[in-house]
N, C-alpha and C positions, 0 to 999 in steps of 0.2 A: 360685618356690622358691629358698632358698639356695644360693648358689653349690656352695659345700662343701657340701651334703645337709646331713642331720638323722643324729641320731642315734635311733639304733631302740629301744624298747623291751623288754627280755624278755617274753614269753606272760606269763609269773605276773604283770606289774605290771599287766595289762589284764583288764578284768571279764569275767566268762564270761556267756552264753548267759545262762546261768542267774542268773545273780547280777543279771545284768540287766532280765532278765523279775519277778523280784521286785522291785527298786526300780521297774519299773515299776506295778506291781500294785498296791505301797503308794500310789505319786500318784494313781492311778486311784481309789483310795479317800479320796483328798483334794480330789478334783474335777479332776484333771489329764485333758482327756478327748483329748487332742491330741496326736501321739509322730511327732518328725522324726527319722531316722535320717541321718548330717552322717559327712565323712570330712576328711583324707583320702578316701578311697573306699573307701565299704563293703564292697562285690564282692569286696575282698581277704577277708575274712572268710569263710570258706571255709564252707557249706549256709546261707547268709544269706539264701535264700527260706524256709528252716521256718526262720528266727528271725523273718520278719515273717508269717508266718502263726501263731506263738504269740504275737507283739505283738496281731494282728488279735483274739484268741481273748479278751485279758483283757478281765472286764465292767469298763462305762463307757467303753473306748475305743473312741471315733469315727471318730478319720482316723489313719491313716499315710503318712506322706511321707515321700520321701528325697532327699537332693542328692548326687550325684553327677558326676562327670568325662568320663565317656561312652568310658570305655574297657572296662569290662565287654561279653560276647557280647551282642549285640541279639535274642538268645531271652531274657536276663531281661526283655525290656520285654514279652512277650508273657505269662509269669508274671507281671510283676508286674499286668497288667491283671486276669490269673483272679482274682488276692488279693483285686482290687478298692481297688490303692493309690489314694490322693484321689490325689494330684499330685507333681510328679518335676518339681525344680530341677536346672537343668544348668548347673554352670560352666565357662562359655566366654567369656573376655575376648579373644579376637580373632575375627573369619572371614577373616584372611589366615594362610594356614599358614606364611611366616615369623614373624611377627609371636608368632602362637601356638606355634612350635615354642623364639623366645627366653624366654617369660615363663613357659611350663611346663616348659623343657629336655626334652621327650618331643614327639619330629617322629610324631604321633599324630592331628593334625588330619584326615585323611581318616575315620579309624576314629573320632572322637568327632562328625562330621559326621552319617556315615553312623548311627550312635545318633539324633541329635535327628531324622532323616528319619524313623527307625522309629517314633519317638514320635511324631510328626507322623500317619503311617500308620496308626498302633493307636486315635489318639483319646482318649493321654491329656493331660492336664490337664499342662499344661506350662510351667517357665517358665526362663529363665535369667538367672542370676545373672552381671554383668560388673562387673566392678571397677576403674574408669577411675583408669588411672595416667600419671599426666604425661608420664612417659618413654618411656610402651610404646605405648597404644594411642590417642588422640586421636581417632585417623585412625578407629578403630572405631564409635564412636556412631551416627554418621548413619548407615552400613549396616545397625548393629546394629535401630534403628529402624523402618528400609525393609523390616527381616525381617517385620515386624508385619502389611506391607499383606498378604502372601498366605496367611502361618500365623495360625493360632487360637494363639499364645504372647505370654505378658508377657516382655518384657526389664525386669529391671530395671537401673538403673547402681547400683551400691555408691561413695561415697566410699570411697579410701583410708585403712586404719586402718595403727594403727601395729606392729601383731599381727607381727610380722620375726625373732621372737625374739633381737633385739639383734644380727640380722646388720647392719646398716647404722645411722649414724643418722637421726637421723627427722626431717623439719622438717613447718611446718604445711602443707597441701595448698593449690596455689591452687585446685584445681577439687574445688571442694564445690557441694554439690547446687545451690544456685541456678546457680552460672556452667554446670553440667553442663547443665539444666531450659533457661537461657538459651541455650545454644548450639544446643537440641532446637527450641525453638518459634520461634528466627529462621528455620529453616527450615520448620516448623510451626508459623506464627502459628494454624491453626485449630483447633489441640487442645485437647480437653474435659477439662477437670479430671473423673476419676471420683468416684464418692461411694465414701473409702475407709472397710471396717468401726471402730469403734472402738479398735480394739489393732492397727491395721495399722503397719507400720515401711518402708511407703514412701509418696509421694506417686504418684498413678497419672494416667493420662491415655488417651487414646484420639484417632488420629487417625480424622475422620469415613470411613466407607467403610473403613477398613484391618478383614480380620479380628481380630488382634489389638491388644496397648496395651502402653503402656510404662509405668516410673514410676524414682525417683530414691529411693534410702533413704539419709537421714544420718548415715551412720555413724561418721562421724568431728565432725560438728558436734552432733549427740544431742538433733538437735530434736523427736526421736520418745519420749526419756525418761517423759514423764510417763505414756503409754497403755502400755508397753513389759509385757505380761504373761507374757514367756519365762524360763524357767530350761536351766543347760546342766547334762548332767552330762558330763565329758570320759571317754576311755578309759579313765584309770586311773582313774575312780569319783568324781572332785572336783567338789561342788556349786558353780556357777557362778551368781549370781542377777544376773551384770550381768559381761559380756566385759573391761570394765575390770578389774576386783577382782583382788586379788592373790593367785593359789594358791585356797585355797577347801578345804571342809571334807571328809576324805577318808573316803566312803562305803564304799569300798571296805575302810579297815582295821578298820571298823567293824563291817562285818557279820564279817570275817574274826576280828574279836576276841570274835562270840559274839554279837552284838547284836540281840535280839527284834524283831519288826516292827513292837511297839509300842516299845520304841528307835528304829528308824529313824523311824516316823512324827510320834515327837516330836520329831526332830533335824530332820527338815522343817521343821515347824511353828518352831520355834526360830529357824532360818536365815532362813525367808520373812517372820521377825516383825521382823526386825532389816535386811531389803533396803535399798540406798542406794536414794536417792529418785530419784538418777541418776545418767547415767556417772561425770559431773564428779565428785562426793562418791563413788563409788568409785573413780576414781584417786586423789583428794586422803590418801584413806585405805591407799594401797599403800604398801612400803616403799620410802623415799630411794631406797635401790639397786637397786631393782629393776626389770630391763627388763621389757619389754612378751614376753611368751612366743607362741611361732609360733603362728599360726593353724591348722597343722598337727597340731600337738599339743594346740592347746584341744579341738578337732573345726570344719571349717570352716562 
């Protein structure tokens, strides 16, 4: 997080419940059968168990997941198993509680611990998210790894993006996925590449005998562009067809100006007809001046 924090949003600039369970509804009528829930952290959303059990209710959708920070009570993991959520990403870029208490400024590490144990304990489908940064955690990987031999969980590593919202500048990362992958298998020469589905956004593996696997996603090098079949919408309502792109078309003041559902479903279709074919050509297409906005504020 930013040193100086972020700046908050008023309630009215963020979509409601409601407003959200519709644009759900519409994609679910366009074949969208998949609904990750991304924060920040959700938990702060105050009855955000009946918001995913009316996600769970619209027809066509399949899975509901969500990623999380692991500060929320460890009785939502137990609702969330009644829902029946598919799977629960947890972002954890250290397991040494300094480590973690400088890169989230929240000395929180035992209580987000004590979260992935529970999830461990409930059986659900679990994986976490670490995002290897030069400066902060190096030291993390290999343990991160070793977590895999006793737990049923994927780690994935994230390269570093540039998502800072222009607190710092940005240069190119040296540890992108392969130096990451390379630094894994010298220690794991015997790891099996998995067979990843077709629209996966990491590279996976599995060390033999460990319960769980790892994998690497290149998020900053965007060698996953071509299968890449996500769309974001962010808090305040802006379609997102590619993390790079700049701003995005506001859903939000749209329905607020009155807009039919077949308005919105055509503004779908318009936006998804026009997607860059990858990151690169949606940055190339940002404006000159414009910084990269927090990953905070996209939705993480």
């Amino acid at each position: 997080m930013p040193e100086e924090g972020l700046a908050w949003s008023a309630k009215n600039q963020l979509l409601s419940y409601e407003e959200m369970l519709r644009l759900v509804t519409i994609l679910a009528g366009l074949g969208i059968d998949k609904v990750r829930l991304t924060g920040g952290e959700p938990f702060v959303r105050k009855d955000l168990v009946y918001f995913m059990r009316e996600l769970k209710a619209i027809k066509g959708i399949k899975q509901l997941s969500i990623t999380t920070n692991g500060t929320a009570p460890v009785e939502t993991i137990a609702q969330m198993k009644a829902l029946g959520i598919h799977a629960v990403n947890l972002s954890l870029d250290s397991l040494n509680p300094e480590r973690f208490a400088r890169i989230t400024r929240r000395n929180e590490f035992d209580k987000v611990w004590s979260y992935f144990e529970e999830l461990m304990n409930q059986g659900l489908r679990t994986k976490i998210n670490a995002v290897v940064m030069e400066e902060h955690n190096l030291e993390d990987i290999l343990p991160m790894v070793a977590l895999t031999e006793k737990h049923s969980v994927s780690v994935r590593f994230i390269e570093e993006m540039p998502f800072n919202g222009g607190s710092k500048g940005y240069q190119k990362i040296k540890w992108n996925y392969e130096k990451i992958l390379h630094h894994i298998l010298n220690k794991h020469p015997q790891a099996l590449r998995l067979d990843d589905h077709s629209s996966s956004t990491s590279y996976n593996y599995k060390v033999p005998g460990y319960a769980g696997s790892f994998g690497v996603i290149p998020a900053y090098s965007r060698a996953i562009c071509a299968t890449c079949d996500r769309i974001r919408i962010t808090p305040k309502g802006e379609l997102k067809t590619c993390l790079y792109q700049n701003g995005g078309f506001s859903f939000r003041d749209y329905m607020r100006a009155g807009a039919t559902d077949k308005d919105l479903q055509a503004k779908f279709r318009e936006h998804f007809g026009r997607r860059a074919k990858n990151g690169f050509e949606a940055e190339q297409n940002k404006e000159q001046s414009a910084s990269f906005e927090s990953m905070a504020t996209i939705g993480g």
